[in-house]
C-alpha positions as CSV (number, residue, x, y, z in Angstrom):
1,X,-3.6,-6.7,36.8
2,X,-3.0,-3.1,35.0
3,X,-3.4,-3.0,31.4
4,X,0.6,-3.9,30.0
5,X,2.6,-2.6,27.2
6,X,3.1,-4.4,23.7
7,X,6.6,-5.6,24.9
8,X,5.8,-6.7,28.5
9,X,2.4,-8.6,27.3
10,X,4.3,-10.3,24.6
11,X,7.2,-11.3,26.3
12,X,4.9,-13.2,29.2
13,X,2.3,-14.0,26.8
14,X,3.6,-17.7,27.6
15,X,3.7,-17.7,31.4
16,X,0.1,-16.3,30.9
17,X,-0.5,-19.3,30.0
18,X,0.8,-21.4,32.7
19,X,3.3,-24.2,30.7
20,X,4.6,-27.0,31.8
21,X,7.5,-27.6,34.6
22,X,7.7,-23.6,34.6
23,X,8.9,-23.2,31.4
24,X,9.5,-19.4,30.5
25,X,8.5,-20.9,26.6
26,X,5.7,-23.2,25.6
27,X,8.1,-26.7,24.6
28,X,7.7,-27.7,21.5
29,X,4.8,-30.6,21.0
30,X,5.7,-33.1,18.4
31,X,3.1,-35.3,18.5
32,X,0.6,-35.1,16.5
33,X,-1.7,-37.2,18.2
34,X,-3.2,-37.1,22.0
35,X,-4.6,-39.7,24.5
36,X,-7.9,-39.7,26.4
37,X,-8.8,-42.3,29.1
38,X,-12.6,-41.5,27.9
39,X,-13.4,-41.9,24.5
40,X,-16.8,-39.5,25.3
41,X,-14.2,-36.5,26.0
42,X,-12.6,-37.7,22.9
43,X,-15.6,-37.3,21.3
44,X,-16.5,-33.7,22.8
45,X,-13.7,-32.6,22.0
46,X,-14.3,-33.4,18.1
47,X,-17.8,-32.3,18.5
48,X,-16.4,-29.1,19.9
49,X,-18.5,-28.8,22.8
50,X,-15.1,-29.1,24.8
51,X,-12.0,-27.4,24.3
52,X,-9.0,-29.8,23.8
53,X,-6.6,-31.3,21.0
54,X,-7.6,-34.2,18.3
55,X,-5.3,-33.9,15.9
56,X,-1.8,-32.4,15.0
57,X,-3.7,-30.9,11.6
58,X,-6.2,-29.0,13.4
59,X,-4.7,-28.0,17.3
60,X,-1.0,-28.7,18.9
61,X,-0.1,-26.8,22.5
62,X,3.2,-25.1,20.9
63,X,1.2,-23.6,17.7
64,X,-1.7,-22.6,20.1
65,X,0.8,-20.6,22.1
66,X,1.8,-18.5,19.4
67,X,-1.9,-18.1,18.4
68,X,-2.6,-16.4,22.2
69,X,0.4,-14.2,21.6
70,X,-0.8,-13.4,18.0
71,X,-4.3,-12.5,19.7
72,X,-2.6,-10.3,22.5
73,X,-0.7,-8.4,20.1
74,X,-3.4,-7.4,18.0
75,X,-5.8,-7.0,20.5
76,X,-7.9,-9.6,19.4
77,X,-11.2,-12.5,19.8
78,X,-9.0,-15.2,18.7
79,X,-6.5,-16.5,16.5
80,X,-5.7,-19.4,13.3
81,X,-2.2,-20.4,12.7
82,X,-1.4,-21.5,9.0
83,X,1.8,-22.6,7.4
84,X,2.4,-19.4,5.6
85,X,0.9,-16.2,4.8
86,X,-1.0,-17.3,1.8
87,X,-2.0,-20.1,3.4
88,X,-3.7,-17.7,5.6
89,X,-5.0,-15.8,2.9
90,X,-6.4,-18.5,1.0
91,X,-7.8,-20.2,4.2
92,X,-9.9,-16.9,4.3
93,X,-11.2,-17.2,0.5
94,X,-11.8,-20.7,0.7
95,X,-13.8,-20.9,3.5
96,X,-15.9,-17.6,3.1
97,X,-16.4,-17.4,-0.5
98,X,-18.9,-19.3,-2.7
99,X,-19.4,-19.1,-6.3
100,X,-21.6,-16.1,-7.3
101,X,-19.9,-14.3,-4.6
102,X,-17.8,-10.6,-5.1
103,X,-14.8,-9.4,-3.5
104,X,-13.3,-5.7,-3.9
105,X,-9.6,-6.1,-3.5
106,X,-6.7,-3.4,-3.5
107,X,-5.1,-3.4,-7.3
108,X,-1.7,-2.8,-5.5
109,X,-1.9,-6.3,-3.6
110,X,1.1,-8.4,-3.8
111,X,2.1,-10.8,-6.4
112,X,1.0,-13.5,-4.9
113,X,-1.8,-12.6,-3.4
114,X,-3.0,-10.8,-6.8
115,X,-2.6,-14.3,-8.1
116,X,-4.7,-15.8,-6.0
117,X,-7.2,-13.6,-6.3
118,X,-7.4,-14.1,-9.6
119,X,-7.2,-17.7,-9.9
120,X,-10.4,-17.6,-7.6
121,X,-12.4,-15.9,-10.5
122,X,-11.8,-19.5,-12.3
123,X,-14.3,-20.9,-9.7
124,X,-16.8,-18.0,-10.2
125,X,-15.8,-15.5,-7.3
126,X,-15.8,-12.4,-8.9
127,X,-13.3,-9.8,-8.3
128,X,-12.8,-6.3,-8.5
129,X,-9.6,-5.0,-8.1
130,X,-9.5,-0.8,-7.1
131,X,-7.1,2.0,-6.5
132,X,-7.8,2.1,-2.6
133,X,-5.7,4.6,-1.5
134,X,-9.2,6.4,-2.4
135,X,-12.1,4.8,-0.2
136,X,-15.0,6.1,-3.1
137,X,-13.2,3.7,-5.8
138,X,-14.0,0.7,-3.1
139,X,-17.8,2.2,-2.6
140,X,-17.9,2.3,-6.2
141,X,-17.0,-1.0,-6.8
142,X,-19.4,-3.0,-4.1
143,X,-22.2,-4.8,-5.8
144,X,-24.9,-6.5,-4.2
145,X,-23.0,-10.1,-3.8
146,X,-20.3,-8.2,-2.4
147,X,-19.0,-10.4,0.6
148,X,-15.5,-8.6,1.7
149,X,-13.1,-6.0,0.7
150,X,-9.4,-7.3,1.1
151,X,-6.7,-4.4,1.4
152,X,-2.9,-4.3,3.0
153,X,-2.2,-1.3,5.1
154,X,1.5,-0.4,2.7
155,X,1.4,-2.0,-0.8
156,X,4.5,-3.8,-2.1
157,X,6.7,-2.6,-4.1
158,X,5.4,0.5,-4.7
159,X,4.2,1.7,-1.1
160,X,1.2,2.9,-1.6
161,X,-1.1,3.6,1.5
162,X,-4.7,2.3,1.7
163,X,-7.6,4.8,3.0
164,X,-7.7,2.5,6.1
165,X,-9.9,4.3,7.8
166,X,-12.5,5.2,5.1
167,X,-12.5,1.4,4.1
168,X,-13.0,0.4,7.5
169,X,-16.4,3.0,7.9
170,X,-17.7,1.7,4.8
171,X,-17.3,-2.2,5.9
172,X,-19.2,-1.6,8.6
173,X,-21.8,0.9,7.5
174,X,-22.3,-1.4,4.7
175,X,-21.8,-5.0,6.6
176,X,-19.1,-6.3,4.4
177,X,-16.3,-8.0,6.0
178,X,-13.0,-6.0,5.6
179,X,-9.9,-7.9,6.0
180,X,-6.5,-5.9,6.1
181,X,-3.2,-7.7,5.5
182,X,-0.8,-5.8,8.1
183,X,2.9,-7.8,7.3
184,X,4.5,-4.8,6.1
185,X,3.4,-2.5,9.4
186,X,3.1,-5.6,12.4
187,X,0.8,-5.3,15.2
188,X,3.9,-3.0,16.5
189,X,3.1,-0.1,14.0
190,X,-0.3,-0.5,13.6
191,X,-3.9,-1.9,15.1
192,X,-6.0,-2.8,12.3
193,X,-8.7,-3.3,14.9
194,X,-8.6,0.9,15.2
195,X,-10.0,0.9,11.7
196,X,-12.6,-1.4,12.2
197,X,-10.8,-4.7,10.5
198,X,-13.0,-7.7,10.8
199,X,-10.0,-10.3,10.1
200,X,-6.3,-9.3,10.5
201,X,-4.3,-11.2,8.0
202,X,-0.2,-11.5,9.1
203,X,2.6,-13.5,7.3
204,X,4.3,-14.4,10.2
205,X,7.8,-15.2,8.0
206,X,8.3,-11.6,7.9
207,X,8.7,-9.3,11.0
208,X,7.0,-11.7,13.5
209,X,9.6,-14.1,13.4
210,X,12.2,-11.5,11.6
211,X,15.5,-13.8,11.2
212,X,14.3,-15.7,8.0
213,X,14.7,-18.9,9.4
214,X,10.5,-20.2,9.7
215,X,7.8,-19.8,7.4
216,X,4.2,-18.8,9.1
217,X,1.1,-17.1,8.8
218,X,-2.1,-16.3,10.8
219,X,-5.7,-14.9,11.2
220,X,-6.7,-12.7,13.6
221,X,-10.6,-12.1,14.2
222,X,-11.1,-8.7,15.7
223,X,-14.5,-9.4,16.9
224,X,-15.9,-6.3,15.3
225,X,-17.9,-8.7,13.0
226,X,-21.7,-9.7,13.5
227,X,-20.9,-13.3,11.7
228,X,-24.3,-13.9,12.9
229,X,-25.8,-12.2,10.1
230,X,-23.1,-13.6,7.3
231,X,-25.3,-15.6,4.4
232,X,-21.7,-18.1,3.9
233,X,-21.8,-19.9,7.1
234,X,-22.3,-23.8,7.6
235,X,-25.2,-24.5,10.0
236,X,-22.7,-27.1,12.1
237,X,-20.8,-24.5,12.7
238,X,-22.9,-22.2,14.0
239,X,-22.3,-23.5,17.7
240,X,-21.2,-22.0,20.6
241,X,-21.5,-17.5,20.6
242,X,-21.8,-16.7,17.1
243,X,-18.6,-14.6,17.4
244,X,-16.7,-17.4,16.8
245,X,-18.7,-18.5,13.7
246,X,-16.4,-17.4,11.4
247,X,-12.9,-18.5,12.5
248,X,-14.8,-21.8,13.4
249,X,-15.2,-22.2,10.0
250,X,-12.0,-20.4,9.2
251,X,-10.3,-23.3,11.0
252,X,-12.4,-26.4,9.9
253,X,-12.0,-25.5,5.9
254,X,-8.5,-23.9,6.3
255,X,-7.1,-26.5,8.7
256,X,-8.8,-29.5,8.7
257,X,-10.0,-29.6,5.0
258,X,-7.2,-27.4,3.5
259,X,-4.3,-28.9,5.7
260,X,-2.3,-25.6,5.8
261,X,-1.1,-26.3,9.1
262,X,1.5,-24.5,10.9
263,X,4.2,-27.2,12.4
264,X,5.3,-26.7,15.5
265,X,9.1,-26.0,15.6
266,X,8.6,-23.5,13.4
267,X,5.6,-21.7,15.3
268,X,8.3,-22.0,18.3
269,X,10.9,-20.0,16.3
270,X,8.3,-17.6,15.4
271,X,6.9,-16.9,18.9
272,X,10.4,-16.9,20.2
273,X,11.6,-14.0,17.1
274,X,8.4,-12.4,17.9
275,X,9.9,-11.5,21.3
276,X,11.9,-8.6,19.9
277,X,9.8,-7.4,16.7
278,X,9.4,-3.8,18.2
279,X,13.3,-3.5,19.1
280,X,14.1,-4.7,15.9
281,X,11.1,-3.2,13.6
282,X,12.2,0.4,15.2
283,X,16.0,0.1,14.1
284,X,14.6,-1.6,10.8
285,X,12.0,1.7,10.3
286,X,15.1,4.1,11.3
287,X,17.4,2.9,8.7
288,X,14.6,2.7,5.7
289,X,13.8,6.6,6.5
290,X,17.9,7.7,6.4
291,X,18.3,5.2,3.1
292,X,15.1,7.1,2.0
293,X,16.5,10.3,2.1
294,X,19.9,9.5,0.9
295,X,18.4,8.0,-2.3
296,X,15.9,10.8,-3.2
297,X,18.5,13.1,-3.2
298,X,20.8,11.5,-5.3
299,X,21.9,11.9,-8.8
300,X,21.5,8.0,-10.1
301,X,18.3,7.4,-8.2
302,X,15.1,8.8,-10.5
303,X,12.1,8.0,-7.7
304,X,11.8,7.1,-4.2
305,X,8.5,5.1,-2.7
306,X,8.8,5.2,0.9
307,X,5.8,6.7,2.9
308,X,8.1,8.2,5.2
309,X,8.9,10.8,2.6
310,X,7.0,14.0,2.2
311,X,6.7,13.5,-1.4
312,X,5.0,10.1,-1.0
313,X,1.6,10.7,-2.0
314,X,-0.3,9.1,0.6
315,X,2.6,10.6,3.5
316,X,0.3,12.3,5.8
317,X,-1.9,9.6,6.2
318,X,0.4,7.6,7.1
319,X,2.0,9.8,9.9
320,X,-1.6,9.6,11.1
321,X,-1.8,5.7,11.3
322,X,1.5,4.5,11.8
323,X,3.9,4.5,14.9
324,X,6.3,4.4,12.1
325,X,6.7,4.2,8.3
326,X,7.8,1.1,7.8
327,X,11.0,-0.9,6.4
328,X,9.7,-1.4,3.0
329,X,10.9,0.9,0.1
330,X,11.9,1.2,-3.3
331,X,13.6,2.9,-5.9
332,X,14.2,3.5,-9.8
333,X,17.1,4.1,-11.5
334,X,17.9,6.4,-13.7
335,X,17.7,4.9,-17.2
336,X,21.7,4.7,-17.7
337,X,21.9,2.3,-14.6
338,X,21.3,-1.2,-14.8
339,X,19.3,-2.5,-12.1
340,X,21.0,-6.1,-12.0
341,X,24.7,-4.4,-12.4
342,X,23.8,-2.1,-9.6
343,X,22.2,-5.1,-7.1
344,X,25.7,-7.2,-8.2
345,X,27.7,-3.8,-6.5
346,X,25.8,-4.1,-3.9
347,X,28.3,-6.1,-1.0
348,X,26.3,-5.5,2.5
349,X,23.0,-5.7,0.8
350,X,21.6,-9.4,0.1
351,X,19.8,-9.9,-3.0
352,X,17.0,-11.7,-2.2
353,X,12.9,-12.5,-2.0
354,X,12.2,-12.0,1.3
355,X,11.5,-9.1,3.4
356,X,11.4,-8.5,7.4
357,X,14.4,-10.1,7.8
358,X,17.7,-8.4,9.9
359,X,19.5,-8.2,7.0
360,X,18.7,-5.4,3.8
361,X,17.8,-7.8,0.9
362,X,16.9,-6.4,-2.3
363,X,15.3,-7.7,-5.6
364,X,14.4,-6.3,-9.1
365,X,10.7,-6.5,-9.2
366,X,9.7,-6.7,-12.6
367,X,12.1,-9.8,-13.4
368,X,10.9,-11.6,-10.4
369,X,8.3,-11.2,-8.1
370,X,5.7,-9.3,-10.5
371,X,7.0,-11.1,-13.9
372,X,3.8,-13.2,-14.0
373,X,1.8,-10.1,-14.0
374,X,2.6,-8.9,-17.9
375,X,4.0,-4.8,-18.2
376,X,1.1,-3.7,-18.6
377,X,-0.4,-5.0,-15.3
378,X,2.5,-3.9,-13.6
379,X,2.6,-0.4,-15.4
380,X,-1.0,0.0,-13.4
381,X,1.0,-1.2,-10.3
382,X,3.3,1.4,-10.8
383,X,6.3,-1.0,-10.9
384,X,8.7,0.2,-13.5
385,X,10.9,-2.2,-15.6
386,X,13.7,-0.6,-13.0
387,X,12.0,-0.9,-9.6
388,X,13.7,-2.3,-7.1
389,X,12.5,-3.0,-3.7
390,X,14.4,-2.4,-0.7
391,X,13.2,-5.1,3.0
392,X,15.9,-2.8,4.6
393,X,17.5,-4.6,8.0
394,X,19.1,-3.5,10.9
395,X,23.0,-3.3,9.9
396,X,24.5,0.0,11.2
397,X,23.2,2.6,9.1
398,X,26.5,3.8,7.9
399,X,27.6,0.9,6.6
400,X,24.5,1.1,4.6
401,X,24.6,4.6,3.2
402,X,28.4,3.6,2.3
403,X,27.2,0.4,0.2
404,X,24.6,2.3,-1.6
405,X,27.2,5.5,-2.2
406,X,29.8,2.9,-4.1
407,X,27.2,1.0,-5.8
408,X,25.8,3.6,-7.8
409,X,29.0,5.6,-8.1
């Protein structure tokens, strides 16, 4: 068969597979145990000398569904489910990294994943967080324990655009594992496999599943990684082509030690939302570049972050690497306006946390998300005391412009 597009692959990513009574979806599996009439396949199958499920924690057919479509999408080896995003994350720190170890990480990352980050320095990982929209403060910071460089393709709040590409040339000139985090663009707007990402990190709550209704997250391994000559890796796992080394071990300290596992009604809703990410991403992308353009040229609005914009500073690099710019944007206020008076105007927009829904949600940043960090932190963030991000949705774009118009009027 001819090489298909991203829609027609994922949509009949499941008959691919072959599931049961002809099922157009793979059912949902809700056992978490499974039978064999030989206890020596049993034991293969633990062994991992034979594919197979021994345990709801570790393998279930519905979560392994969404883990071949995951793969498809991003052009992948192969694929780990986790509960959430940072589970995912995590998963990749705690089975990778040992003490003594380095890690360069993006100083824009998210909240929580800057958190994390930093609570790993308590169990002597070192890190070094960089501006790395600029691939020589990444070269500058790599040491010789260096093990990985962790960036996300568009920061949030602020937007900023990592030197992708750079990174990625370093990583492998270098033999560091680079892991991007691509939530904010999707597999739909960007491969991170093009910039030579070892490990594709996706919180699946956002714009896979895109109706807010199921938490997720994965790991994708490109297979652009030689784990074969990777100093971290656990003999027993070293089984089997040594491509799979590292998500082997990815799954057995993430999964089975960890127990971030991914249940499987949600991974059903998430494969099912997945189904129209690019429909609903493109409409998403198109209002967030109108809204954009609105705000930057009003009166009441003193800065716009959205790559889309000419004035963004890392703009043509993103018109380079992205199908489009994204549905992730903030603004600040001019100082007269009060962020919380202005969200409380707001009557289409929802304030809320998440982002990727099909609704616009909105949230002050400083008060919430990136309160933990201290103003000074966020200062270097470029998060102002008035930022507000912006997960803009799908609503008819009028409507949108009209909410924002009264709002800050």
């Amino acid at each position: 068969m001819s090489k298909q597009g991203f829609d027609t692959t994922n949509l009949h990513s499941d008959r691919a597979d072959h599931p049961e009574h002809g099922s157009l979806h793979k059912p949902i599996h809700t056992s978490i145990a499974f039978e064999y009439a030989d206890a020596r396949e049993l034991a293969a199958v633990f062994q991992g000398r034979k594919s197979g499920y021994n345990y709801g924690r570790q393998q279930n057919p519905t979560v392994n569904a969404l883990q071949n479509r995951i793969t498809r999408m991003q052009q992948g080896l192969t694929t780990v489910a986790f509960a959430t995003g940072m589970a995912a994350i995590g998963s990749i720190l705690f089975a990778l990294l040992r003490q003594g170890d380095h890690v360069v990480a993006s100083a824009f990352l998210f909240g929580n994943t800057n958190s994390l980050f930093s609570t790993f320095t308590n169990f002597g990982v070192e890190v070094s967080f960089v501006d790395a929209t600029a691939v020589g403060n990444v070269q500058a910071a790599v040491k010789s324990n260096t093990r990985l460089v962790f960036v996300e393709t568009i920061a949030n709040p602020a937007t900023q655009v990592a030197d992708l590409q750079g990174i990625g040339a370093l990583c492998s000139e270098l033999g560091l594992i680079y892991v991007v985090d691509n939530t904010i663009t999707t597999p739909w707007l960007f491969s991170p496999k093009s910039v030579g990402a070892s490990l594709i990190v996706n919180s699946l709550s956002k714009y896979f599943g895109g109706h807010g209704d199921a938490l997720g997250g994965a790991v994708t391994d490109t297979g652009l990684y030689d784990w074969s000559n990777y100093p971290n890796l656990y003999d027993n796992y070293k089984t089997g082509p040594a491509a799979q080394w590292g998500m082997t071990q990815i799954k057995k300290k993430g999964l089975r030690d960890f127990g971030a596992t991914l249940a499987p009604e949600p991974a059903h809703n998430l494969a099912v939302g997945s189904e129209t990410m690019s429909l609903r991403v493109d409409r998403a992308c198109q209002n967030a570049m109108a809204l954009a353009q609105f705000c930057e040229q009003h009166p009441r609005v003193r800065k716009v972050n959205y790559p889309g914009l000419p004035s963004h500073a890392q703009h043509e690099r993103a018109a380079q690497l992205f199908r489009h710019f994204g549905a992730l944007m903030s603004i600040e206020l001019v100082d007269e306006l009060d962020c919380f008076d202005f969200l409380n105007k707001l009557n289409c927009v929802v304030s809320s946390s998440n982002l990727g829904d099909t609704r616009t949600l909105a949230i002050p940043v400083a008060h919430t998300i990136f309160f933990e960090m201290g103003a000074a932190r966020r200062a270097s963030m470029g998060i102002a005391d008035s930022l507000i991000r912006l997960a803009v949705g799908i609503e008819d774009i009028d409507d949108l412009l009209s909410d924002f118009e009264q709002a800050l009027a």
